[in-house]
N, C-alpha and C positions, 0 to 999 in steps of 0.2 A: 475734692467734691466738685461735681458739676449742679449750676442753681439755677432752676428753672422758674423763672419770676412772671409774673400778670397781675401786670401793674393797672391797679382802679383804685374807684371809693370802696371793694373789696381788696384787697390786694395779697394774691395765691402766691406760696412758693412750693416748690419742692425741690429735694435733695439728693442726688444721687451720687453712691461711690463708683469710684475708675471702675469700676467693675459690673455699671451699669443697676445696680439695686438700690432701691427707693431707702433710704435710710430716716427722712424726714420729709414730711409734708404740713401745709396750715394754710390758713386765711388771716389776712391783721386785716382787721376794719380800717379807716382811716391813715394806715402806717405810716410813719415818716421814714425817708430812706435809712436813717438814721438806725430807729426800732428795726427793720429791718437786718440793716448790718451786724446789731447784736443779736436778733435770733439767729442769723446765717454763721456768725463765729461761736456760737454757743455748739452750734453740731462739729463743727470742722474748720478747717482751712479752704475756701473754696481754689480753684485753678481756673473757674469760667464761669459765667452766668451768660445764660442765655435768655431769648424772647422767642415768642410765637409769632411776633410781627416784625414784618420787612418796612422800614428802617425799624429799628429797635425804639421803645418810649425815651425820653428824655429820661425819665425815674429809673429805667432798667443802665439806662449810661450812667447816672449816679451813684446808684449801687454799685456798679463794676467799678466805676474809679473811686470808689471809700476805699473798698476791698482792694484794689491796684489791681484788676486782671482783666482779661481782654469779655469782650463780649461775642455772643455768638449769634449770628442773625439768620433764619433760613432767608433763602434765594428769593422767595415769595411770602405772605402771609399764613400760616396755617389755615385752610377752610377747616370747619367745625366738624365735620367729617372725617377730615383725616384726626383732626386732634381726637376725637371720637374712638377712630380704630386705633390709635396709636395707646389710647389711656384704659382701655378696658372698661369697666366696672367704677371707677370712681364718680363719686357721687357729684361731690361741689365742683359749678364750672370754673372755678378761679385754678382751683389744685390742679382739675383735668388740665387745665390750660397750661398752667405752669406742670405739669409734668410730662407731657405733648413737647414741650421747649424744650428741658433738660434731655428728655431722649433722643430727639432728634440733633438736638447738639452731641452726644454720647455717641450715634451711629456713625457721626461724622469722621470721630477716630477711633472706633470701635476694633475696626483691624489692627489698627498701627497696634494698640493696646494689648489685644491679643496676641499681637506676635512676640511683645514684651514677654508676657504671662510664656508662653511656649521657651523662651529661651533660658529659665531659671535663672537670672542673674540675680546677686544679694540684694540690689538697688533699684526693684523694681516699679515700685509705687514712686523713687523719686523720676526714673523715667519717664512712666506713662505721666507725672507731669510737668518735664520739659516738653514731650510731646506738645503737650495740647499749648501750651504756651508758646509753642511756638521754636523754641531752642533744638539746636540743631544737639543728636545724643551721639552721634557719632564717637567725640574724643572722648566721650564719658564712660565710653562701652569698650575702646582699649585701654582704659586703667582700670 
């Protein structure tokens, strides 16, 4: 799973599978990184958590190292715009925001993942997340 966090005194997640679809989303009032971490392992095992902001919040670094996985930062800040066209329809700006995050961290290896998916291997989902993690899948994919 990829975890698209916006972190405040609201604090939005959402959830997305290697495959790009919204599995979970929510608001914690108040959250502690903590509450956080057990609703993010109650849905899955995440691979990445991401933020909407360049440098990522201190809170969205704690949450990635509870979980042990890397975080994913765009280049620049999201403007409310883009997080806007990126999120459709969703109502609460904590979720749009955290799910603005996770997608744009998902486009990031969106191909690589794809091209997983096209090649039918048995071990695909554990691929697409060496991918994102970073591990090289080469000697993985001659055994």
């Amino acid at each position: 799973m990829i975890v698209g966090i916006d972190a405040g005194i609201k604090t939005g997640y959402a959830v997305l599978d290697l495959n790009g679809r919204l599995v979970a989303s929510g608001c914690e009032k108040e959250a502690s990184d903590e509450r956080l971490v057990r609703v993010i392992s109650s849905v899955g095992i995440p691979v990445l958590v991401a933020s909407d902001t360049s440098p990522p919040s201190h809170f969205v670094q704690k949450v990635a190292a509870r979980l042990n996985v890397r975080v994913f930062a765009p280049p620049h800040s999201l403007a409310k715009v883009e997080k806007r066209q990126i999120s459709g329809g969703l109502g609460d700006p904590h979720v749009r925001d955290s799910y603005a995050a996770a997608v744009k961290a998902y486009r990031k290896y969106q191909n690589r993942l794809r091209h997983i998916d096209s090649m039918s291997v048995p071990a695909a989902e554990e691929l697409k997340k060496m991918v994102i993690m970073g591990e090289r899948i080469a000697e993985k994919l001659d055994k």
